[in-house]
C-alpha positions as CSV (number, residue, x, y, z in Angstrom):
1,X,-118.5,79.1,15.2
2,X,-117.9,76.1,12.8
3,X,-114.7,76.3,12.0
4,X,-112.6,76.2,9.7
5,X,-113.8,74.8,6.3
6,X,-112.0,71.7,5.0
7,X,-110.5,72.0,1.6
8,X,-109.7,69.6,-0.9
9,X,-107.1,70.3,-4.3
10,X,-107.8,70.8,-7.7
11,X,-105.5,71.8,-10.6
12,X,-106.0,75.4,-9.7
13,X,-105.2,74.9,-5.6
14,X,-106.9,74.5,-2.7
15,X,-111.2,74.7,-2.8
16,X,-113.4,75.5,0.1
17,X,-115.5,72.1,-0.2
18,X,-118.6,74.2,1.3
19,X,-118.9,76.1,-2.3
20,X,-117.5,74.1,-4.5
21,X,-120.4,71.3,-3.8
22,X,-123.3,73.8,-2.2
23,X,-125.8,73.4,-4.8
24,X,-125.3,69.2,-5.2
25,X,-125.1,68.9,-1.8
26,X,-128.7,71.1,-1.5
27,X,-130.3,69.0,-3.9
28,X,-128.8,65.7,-1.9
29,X,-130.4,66.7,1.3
30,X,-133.9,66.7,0.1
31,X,-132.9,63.5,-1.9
32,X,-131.6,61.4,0.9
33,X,-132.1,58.1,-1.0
34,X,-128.4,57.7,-2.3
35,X,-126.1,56.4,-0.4
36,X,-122.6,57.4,-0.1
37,X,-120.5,55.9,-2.9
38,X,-123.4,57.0,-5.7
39,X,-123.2,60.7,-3.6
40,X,-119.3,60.3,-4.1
41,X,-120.3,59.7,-8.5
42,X,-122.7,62.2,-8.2
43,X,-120.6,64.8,-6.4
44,X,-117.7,64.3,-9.1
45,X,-119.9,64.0,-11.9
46,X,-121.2,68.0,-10.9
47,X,-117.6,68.6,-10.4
48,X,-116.8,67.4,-13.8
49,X,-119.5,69.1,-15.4
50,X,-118.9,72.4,-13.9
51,X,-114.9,72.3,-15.3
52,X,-115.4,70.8,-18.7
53,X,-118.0,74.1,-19.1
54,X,-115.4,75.9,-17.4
55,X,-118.1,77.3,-15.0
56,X,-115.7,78.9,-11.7
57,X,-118.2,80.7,-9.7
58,X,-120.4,77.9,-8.0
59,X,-122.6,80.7,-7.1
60,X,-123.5,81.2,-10.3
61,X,-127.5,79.7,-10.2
62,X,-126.5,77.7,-13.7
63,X,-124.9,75.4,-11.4
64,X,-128.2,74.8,-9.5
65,X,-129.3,73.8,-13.3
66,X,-126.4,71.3,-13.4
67,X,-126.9,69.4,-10.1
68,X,-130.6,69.4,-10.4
69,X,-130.1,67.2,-13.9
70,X,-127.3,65.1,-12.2
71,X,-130.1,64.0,-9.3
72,X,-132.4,63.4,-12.0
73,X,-129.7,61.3,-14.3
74,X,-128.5,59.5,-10.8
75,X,-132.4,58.7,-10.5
76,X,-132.4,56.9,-13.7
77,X,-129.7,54.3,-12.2
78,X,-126.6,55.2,-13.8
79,X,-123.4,55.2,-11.0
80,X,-120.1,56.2,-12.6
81,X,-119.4,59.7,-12.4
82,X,-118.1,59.7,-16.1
83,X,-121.4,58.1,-17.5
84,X,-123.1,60.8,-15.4
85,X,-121.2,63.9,-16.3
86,X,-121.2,62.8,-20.2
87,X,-125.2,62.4,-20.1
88,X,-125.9,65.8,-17.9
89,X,-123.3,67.2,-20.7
90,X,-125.1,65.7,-23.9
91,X,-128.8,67.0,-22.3
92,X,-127.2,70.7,-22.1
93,X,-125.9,70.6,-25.4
């Protein structure tokens, strides 16, 4: 119906990009006010966050946690991915 996926590499091989960002990219929809290259920060920021907590399973609703505080750190005007992975990272601590 939609075929296939597309896939993008990480250390560990080939992700379906459909899970790995589901629960930023649900968050993104309803917050259409980024464009793309803070979505692109945002996107590896949760990626970031989600390996450095060593958190595989992007199922798991812990990662709806981690892209809902990424939209609201984005919100606060900060745009590189690091600055926005080490803030999410310090608020979880």
């Amino acid at each position: 119906m939609f075929g296939p996926q597309p896939r993008v590499q990480n250390s560990s091989g080939p992700l379906n990009v459909a899970v790995l960002f589901m629960a930023i990219y649900r968050l993104l929809e309803r917050n259409a006010s980024f464009g793309p290259e803070v979505v692109k920060a945002m996107t590896a920021a949760y990626e970031g966050v989600l390996r450095s907590l060593r958190l595989a399973d992007r199922n798991d609703p812990v990662t709806v946690i981690i892209a809902k505080k990424i939209v609201d750190v984005a919100k606060t005007g900060l745009r590189d991915a690091d600055a926005i992975k080490d803030a999410v990272l310090r608020e979880l601590e």
